[in-house]
DSSP file (Angstrom, degrees, kcal/mol; ACC not computed):
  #  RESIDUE AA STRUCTURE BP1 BP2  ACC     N-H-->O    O-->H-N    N-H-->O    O-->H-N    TCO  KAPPA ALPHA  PHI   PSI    X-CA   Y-CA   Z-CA
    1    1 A X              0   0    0      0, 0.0     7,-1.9     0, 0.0     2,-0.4   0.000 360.0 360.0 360.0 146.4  -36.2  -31.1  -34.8
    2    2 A X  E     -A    7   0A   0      5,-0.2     2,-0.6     7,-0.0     5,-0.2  -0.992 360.0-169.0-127.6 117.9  -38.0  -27.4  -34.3
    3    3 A X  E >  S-A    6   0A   0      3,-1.1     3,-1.1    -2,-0.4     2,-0.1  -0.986  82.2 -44.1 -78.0 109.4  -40.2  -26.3  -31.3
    4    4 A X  T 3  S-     0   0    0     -2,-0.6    -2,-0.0     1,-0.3     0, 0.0  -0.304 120.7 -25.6  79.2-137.6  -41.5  -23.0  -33.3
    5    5 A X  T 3  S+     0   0    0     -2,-0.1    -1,-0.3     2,-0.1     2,-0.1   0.600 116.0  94.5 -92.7 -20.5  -39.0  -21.4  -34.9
    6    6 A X  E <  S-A    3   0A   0     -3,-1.1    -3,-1.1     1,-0.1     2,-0.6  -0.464  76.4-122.0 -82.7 166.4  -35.9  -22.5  -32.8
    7    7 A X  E     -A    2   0A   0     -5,-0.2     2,-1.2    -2,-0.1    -5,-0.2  -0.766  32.4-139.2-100.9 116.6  -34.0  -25.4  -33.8
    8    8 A X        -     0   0    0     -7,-1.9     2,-0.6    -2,-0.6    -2,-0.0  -0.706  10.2-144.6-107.1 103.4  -34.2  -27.8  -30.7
    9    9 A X        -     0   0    0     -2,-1.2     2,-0.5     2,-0.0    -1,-0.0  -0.437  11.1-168.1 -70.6 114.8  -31.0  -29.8  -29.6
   10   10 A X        -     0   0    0     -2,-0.6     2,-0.6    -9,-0.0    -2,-0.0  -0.940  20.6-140.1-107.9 127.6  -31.2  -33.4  -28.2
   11   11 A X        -     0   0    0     -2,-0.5     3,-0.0     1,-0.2    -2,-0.0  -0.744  18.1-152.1 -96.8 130.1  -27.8  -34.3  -26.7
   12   12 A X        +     0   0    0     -2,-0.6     2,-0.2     1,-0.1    -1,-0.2   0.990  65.1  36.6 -56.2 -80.9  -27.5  -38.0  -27.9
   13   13 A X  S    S-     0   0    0      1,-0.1     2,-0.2     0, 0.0    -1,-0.1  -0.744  84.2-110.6-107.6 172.1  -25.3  -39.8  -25.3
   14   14 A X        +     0   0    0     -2,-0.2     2,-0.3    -3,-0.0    -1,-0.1  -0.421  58.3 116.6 -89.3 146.1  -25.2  -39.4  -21.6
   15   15 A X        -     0   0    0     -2,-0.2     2,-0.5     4,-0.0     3,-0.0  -0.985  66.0 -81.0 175.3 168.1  -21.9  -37.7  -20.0
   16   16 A X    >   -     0   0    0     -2,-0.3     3,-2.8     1,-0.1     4,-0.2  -0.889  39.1-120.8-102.7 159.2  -20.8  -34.8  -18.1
   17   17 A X  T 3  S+     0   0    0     -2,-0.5     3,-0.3     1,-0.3    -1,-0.1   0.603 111.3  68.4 -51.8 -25.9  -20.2  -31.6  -20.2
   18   18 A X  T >  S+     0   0    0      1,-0.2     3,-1.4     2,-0.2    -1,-0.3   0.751  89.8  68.0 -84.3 -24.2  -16.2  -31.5  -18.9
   19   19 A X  T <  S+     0   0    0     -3,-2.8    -1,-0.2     1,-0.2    -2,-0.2   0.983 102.8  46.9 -62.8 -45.1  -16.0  -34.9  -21.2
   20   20 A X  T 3  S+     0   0    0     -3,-0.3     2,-0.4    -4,-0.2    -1,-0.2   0.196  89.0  90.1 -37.4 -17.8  -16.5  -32.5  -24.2
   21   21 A X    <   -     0   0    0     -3,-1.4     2,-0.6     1,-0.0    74,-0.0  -0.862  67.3-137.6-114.6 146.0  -14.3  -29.8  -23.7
   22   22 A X        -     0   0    0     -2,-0.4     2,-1.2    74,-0.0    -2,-0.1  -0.738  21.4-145.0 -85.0 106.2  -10.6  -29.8  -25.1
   23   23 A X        -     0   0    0     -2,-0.6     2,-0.6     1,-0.1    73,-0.1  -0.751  22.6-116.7 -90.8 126.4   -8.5  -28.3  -22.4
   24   24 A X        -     0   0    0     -2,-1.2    -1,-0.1     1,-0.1    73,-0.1  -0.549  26.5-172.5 -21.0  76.7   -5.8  -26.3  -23.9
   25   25 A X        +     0   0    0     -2,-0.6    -1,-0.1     5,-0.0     2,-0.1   0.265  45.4 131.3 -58.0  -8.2   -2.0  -27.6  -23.3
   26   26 A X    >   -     0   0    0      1,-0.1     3,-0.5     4,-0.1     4,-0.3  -0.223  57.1-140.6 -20.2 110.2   -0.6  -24.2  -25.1
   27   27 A X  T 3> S+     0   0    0      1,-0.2     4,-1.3     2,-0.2    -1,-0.1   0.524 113.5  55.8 -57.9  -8.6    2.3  -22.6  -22.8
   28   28 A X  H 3> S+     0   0    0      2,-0.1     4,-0.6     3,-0.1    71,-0.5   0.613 117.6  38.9-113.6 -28.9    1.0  -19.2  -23.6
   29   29 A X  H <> S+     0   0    0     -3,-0.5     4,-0.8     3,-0.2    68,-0.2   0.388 116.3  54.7 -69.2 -12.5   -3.0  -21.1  -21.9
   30   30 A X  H  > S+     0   0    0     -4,-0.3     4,-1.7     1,-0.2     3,-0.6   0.758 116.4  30.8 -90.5 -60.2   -1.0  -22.8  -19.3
   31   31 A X  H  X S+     0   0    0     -4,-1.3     4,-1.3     1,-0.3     5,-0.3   0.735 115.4  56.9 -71.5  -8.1    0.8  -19.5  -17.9
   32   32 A X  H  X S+     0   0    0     -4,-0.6     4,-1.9    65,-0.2    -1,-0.3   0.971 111.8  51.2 -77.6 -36.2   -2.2  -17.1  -18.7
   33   33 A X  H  X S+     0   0    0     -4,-0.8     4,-4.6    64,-0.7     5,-0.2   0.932 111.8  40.4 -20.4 -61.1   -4.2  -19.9  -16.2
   34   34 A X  H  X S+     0   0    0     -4,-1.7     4,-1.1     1,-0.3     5,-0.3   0.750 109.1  59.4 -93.7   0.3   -2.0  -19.9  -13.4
   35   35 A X  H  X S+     0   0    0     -4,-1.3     4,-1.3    -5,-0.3    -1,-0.3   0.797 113.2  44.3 -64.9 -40.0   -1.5  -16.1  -13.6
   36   36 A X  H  X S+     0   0    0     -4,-1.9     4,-1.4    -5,-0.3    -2,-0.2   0.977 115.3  46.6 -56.5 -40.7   -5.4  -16.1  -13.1
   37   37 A X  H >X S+     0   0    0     -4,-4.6     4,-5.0     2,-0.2     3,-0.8   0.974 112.9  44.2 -71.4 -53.6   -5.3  -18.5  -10.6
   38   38 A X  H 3X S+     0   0    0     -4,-1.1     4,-2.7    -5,-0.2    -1,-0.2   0.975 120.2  45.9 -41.3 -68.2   -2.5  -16.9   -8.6
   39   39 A X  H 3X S+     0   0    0     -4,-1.3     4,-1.4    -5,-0.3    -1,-0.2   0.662 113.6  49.0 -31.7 -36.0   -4.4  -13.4   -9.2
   40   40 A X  H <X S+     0   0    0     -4,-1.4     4,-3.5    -3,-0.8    -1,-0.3   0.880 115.3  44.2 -80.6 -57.9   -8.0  -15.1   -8.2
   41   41 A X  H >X S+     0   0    0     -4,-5.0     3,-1.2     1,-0.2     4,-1.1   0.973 110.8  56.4 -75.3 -58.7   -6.4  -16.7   -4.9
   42   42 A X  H 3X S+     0   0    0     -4,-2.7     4,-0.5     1,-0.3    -1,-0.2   0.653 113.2  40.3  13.3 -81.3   -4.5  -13.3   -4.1
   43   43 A X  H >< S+     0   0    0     -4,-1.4     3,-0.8     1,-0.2    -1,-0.3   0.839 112.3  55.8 -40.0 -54.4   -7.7  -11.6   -4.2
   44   44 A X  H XX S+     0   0    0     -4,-3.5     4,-2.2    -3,-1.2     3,-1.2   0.882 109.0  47.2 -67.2 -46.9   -9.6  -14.6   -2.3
   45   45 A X  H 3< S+     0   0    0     -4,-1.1     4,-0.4     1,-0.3    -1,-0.2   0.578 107.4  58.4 -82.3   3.4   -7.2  -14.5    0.8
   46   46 A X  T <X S+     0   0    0     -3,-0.8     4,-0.9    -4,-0.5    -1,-0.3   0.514  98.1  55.6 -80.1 -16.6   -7.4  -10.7    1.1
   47   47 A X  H <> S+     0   0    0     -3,-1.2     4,-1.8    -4,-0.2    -2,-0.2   0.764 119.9  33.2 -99.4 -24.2  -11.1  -10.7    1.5
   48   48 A X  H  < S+     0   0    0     -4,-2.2    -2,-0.2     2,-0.2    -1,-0.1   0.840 110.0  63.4 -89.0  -4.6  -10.6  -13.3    4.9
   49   49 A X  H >> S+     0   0    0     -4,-0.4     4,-0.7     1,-0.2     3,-0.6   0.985 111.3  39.3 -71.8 -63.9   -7.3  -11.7    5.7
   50   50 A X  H >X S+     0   0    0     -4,-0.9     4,-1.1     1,-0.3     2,-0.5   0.671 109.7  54.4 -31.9 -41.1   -9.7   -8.6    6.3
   51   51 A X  H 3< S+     0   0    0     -4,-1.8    -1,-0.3     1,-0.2    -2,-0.1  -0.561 108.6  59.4 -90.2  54.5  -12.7  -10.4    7.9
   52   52 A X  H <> S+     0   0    0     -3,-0.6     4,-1.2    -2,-0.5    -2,-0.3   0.039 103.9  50.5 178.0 -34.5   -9.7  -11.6   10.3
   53   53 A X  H <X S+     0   0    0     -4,-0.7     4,-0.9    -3,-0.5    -2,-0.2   0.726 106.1  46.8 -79.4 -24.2   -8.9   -8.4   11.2
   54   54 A X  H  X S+     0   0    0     -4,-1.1     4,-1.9     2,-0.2    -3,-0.1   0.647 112.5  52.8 -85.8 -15.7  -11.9   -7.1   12.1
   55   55 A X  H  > S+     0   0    0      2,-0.2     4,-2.8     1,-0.2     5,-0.4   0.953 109.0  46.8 -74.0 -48.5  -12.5  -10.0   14.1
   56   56 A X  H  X S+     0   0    0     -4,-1.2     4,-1.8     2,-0.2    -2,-0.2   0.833 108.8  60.1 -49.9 -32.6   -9.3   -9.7   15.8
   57   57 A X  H >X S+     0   0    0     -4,-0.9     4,-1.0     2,-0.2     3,-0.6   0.988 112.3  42.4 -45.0 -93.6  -10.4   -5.7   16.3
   58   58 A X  H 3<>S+     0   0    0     -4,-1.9     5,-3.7     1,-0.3     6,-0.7   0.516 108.4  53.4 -48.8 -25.4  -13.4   -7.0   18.1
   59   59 A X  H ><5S+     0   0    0     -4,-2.8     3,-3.9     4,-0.2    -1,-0.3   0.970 113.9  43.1 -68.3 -57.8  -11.8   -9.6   20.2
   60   60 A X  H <<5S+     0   0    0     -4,-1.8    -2,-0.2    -3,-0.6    -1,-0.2   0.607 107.0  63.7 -70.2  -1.8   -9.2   -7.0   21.6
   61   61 A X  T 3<5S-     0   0    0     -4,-1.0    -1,-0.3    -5,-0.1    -2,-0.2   0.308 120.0-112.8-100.3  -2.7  -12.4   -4.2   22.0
   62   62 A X  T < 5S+     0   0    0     -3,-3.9    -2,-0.2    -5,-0.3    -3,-0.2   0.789  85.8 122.3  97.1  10.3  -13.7   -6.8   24.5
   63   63 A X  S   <S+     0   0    0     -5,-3.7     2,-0.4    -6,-0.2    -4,-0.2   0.659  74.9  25.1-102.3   6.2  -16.8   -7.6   22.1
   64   64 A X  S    S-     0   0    0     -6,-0.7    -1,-0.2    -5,-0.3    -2,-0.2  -0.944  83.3-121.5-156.1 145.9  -16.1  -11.0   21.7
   65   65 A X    >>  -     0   0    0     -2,-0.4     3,-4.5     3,-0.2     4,-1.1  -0.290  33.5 -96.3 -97.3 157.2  -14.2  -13.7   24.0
   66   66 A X  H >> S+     0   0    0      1,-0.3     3,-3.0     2,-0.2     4,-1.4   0.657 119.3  41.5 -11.1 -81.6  -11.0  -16.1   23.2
   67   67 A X  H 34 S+     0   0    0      1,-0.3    -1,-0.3     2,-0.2    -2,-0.1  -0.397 112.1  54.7-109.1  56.0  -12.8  -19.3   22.2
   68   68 A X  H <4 S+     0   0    0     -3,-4.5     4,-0.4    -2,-0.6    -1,-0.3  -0.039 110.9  46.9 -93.4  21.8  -15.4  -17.5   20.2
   69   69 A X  H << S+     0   0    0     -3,-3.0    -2,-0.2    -4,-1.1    -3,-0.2   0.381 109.7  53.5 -85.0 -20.9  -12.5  -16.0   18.3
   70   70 A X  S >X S+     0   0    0     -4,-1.4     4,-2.1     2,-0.1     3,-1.3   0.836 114.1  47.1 -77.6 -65.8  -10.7  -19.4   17.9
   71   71 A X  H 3> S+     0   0    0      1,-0.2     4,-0.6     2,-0.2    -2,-0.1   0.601 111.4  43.3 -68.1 -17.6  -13.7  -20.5   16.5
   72   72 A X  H 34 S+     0   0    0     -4,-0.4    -1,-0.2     2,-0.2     4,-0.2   0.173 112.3  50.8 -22.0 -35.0  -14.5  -18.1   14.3
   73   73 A X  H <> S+     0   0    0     -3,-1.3     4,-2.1     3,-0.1    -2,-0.2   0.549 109.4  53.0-102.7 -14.2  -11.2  -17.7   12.9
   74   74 A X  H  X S+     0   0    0     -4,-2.1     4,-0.9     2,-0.2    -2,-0.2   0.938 116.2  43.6 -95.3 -45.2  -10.8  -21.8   12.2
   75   75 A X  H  X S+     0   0    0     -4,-0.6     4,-1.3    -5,-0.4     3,-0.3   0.887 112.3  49.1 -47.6 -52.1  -14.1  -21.6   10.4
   76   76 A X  H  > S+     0   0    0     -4,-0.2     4,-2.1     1,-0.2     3,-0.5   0.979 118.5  46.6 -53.4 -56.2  -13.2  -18.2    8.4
   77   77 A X  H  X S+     0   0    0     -4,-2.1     4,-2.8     1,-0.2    -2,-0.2   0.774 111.5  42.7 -80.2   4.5  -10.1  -20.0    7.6
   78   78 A X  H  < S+     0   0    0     -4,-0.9    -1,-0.2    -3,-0.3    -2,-0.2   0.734 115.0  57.0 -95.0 -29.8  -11.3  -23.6    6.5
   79   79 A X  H >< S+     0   0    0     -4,-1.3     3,-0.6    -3,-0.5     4,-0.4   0.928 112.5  39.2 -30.4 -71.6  -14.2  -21.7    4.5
   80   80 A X  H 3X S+     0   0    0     -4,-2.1     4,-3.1     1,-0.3     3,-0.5   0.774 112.8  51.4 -98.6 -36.0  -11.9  -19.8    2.6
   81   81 A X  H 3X S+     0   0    0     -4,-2.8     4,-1.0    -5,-0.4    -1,-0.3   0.643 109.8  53.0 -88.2  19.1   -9.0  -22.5    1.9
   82   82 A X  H <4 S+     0   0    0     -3,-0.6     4,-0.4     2,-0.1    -1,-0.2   0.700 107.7  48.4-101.1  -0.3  -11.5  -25.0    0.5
   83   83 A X  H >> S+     0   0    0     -3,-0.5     4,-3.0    -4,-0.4     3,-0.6   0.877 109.8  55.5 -82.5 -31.8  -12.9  -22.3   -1.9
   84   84 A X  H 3X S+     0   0    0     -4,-3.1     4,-1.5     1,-0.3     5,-0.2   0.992 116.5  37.3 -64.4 -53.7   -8.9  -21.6   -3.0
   85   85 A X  H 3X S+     0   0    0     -4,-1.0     4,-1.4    -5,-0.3    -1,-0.3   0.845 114.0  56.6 -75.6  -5.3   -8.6  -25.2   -3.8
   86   86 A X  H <> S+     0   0    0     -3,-0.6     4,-1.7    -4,-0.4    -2,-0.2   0.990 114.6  41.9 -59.2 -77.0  -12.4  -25.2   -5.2
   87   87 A X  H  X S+     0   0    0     -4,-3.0     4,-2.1     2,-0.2     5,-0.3   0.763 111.6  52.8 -32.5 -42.1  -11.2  -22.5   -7.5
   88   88 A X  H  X S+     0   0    0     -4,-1.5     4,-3.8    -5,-0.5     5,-0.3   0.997 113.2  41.8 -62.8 -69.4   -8.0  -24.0   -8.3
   89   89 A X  H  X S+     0   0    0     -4,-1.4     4,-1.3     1,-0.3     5,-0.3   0.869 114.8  53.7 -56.2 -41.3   -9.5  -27.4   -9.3
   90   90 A X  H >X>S+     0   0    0     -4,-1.7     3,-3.5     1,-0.3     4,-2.2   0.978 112.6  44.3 -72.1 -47.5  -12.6  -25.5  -11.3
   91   91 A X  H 3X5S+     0   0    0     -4,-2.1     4,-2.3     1,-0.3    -1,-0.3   0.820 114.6  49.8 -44.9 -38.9  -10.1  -23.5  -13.3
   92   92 A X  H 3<5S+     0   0    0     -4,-3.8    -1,-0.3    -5,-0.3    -2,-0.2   0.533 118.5  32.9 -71.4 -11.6   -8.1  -26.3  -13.9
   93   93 A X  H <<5S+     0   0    0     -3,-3.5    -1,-0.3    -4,-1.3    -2,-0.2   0.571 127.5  28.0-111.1 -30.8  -10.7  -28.7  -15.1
   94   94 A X  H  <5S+     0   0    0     -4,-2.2     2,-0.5    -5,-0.3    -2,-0.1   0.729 105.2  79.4-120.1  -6.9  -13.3  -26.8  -17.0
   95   95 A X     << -     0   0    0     -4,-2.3     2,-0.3    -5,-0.6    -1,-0.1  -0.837  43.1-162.3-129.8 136.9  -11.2  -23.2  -18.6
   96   96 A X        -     0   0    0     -2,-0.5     2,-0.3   -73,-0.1   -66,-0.1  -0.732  16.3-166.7-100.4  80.8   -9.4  -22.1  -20.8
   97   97 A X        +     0   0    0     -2,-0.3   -64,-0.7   -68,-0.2     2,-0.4  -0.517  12.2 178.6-113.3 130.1   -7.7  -19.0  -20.3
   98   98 A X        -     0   0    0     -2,-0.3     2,-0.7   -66,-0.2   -69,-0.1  -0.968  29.2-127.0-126.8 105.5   -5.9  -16.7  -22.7
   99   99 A X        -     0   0    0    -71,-0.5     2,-0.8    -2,-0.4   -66,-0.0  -0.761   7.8-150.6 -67.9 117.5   -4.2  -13.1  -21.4
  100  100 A X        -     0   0    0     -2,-0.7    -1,-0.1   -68,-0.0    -2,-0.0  -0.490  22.2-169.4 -70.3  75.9   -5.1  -10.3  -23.0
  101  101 A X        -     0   0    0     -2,-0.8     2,-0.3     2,-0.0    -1,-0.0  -0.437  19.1-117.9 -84.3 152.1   -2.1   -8.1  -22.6
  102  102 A X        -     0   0    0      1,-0.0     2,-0.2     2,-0.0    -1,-0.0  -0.729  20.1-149.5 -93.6 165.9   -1.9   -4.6  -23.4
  103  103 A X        -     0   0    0     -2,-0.3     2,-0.2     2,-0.0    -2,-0.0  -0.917   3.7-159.3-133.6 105.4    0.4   -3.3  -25.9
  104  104 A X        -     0   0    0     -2,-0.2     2,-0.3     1,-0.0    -2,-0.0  -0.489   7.8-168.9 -70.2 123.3    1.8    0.1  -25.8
  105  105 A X        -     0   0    0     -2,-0.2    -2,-0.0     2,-0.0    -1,-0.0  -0.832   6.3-166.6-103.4  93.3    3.4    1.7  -29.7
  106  106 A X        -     0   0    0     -2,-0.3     2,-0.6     1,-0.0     0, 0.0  -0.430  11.5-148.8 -77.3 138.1    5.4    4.9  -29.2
  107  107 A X        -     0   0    0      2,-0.0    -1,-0.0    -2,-0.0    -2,-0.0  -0.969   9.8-138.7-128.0 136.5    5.7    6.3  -32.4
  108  108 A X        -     0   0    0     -2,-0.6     2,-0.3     1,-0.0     0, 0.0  -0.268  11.1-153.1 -80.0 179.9    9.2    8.2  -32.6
  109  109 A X        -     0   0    0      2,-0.0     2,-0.7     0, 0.0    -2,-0.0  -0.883  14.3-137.4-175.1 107.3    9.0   11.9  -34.6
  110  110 A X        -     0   0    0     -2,-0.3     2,-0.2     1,-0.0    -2,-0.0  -0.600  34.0-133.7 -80.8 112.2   12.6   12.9  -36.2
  111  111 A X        -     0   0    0     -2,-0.7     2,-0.1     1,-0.1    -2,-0.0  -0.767  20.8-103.0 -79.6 140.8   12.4   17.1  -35.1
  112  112 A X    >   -     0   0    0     -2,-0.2     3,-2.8     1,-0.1    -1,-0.1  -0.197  28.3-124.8 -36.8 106.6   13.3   19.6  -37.6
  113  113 A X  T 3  S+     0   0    0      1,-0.3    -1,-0.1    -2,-0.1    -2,-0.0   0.906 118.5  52.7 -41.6 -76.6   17.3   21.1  -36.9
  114  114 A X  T 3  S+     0   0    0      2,-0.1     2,-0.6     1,-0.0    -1,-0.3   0.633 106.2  55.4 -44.2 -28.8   15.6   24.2  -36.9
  115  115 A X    <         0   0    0     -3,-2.8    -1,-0.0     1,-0.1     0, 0.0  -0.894 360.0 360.0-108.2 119.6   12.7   23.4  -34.1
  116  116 A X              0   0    0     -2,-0.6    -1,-0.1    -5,-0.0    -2,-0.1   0.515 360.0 360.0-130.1 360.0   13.6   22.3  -31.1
């Protein structure tokens, strides 16, 4: 079937997309994953450790009191660990991830007795 010129795809039976995909069981996919993941959450509890500090800055500058700094900081942190397990869960269910490592070649060069 064509609309135009494009070729127009009708998906047949009903399902969710995640039924479709072949998740990887590779050891060289499993550890480039949880090196993402690790890397991913790393990142993710540095950006509230930081919004935690500047709230804690403001509490002790007197701009904001105790129990709106308790409550603030159990929000910040309940936000942030249900996206690390959010994250966790998507990577783990819907990707496949392969590291790309660099690779360095030195190429050695015999010098001349005479040249040093």
């Amino acid at each position: 079937m064509t609309d135009g010129n494009r070729p127009v795809y009708i998906r047949k039976r009903k399902g969710k997309l995640s039924d479709h995909i072949e998740l990887s069981d590779d050891p060289w996919y499993l550890a480039s994953k949880r090196k993402l993941k690790a890397s991913v959450e790393h990142k993710m509890k540095r950006i509230f450790v930081g919004i935690l500090e500047i709230l804690d800055n403001e509490k002790s500058s007197g701009n904001i009191s105790d129990d709106t700094f308790k409550s603030l900081r159990q929000k910040i942190l309940n936000i942030g660990n249900d996206q690390v397990r959010n994250m966790r869960i998507e990577l783990d269910g819907r990707y496949n991830v392969e590291s790309l490592n660099y690779h360095v070649e030195l190429k050695v060069v015999q010098q001349e007795e005479g040249n040093e």
